[in-house]
C-alpha positions in Angstrom: 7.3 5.5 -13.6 7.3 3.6 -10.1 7.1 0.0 -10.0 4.6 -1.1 -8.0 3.5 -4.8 -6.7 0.4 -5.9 -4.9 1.4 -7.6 -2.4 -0.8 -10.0 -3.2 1.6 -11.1 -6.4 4.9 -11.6 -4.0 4.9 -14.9 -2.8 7.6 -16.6 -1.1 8.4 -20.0 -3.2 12.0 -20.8 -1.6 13.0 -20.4 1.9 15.0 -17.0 1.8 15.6 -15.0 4.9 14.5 -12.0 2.8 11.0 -13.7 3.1 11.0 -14.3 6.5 12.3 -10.8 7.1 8.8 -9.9 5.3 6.8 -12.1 7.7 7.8 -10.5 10.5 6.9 -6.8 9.0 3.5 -8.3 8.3 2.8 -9.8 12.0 4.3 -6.6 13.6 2.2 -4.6 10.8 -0.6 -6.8 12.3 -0.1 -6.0 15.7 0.0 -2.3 15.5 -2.3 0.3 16.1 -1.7 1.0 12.3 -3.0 -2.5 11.3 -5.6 -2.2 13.6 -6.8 0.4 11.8 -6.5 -1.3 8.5 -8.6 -4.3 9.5 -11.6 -1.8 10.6 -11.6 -0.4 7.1 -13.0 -2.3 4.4 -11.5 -0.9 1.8 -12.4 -3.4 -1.3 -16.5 -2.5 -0.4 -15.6 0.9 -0.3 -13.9 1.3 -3.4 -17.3 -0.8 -5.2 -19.5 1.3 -3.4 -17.7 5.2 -4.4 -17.4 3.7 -8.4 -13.9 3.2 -8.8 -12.8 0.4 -10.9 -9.5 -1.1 -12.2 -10.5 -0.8 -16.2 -9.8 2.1 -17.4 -8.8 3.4 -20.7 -5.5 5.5 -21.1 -2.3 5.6 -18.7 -2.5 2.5 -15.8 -3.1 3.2 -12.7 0.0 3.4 -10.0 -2.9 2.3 -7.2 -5.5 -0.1 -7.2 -9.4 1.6 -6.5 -8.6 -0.1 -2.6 -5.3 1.3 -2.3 -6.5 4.9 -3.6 -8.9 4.5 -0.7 -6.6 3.3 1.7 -4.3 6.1 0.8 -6.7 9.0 1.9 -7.7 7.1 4.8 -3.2 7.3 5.5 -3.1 10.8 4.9 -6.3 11.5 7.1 -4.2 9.7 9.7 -1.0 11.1 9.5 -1.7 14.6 8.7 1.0 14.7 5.9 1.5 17.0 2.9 1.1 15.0 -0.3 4.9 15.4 -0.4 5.4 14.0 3.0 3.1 11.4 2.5 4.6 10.1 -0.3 8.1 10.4 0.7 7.2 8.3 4.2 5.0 6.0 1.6 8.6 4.9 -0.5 10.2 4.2 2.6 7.8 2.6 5.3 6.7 -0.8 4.6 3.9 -0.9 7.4 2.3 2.3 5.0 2.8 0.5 2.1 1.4 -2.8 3.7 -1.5 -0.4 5.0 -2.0 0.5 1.1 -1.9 -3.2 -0.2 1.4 -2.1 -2.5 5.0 -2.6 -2.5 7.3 0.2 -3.9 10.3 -1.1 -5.1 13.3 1.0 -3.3 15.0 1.5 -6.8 12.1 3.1 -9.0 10.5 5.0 -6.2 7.1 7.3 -6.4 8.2 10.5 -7.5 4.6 12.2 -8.3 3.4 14.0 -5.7 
């Protein structure tokens, strides 16, 4: 199964490059038309507002209810295949930042 972190739970407590690296995909993820998108979208009400909630019995989620959302809202944008969309999803952080997740590169989605 992929592993799969909110980005929400990574934060930076020594002063690695690595993290700075990340700051400068989330300003430039800012500044794009892609994050201009995100910050129309708010994706938290929406999930609250369709039903879909993080307790659930059986099998955990991959996505959060806000990154489900945030996913359809991608694919609407992009016009990818599930395949594609996933494929482009394990290897673009500004689509992961867009989804509020981050794939690590060595257990990558494989579920379509």
């Amino acid at each position: 199964m992929a592993k799969i972190q909110n980005i929400s739970e990574i934060h930076p407590t020594l002063g690695f490059t690595e993290f700075d690296i990340l700051e400068k995909y989330r300003k430039s993820f800012n500044e794009s038309e892609l994050g201009r998108l995100h910050s129309v979208f708010p994706f938290e009400v929406m999930a609250k507002t369709i039903g879909l909630s993080e307790n659930r019995l059986g099998r955990r989620n991959v996505f959060s209810p806000s990154a489900k959302i945030a996913l359809m809202v991608l694919k609407a944008y992009t016009s990818f295949s599930d395949r594609q969309l996933v494929e482009h999803l394990n290897g673009n952080l500004h689509y992961q930042m867009f989804c509020g997740i981050m794939i690590d590169p060595s257990s990558p989605i494989t579920n379509y």
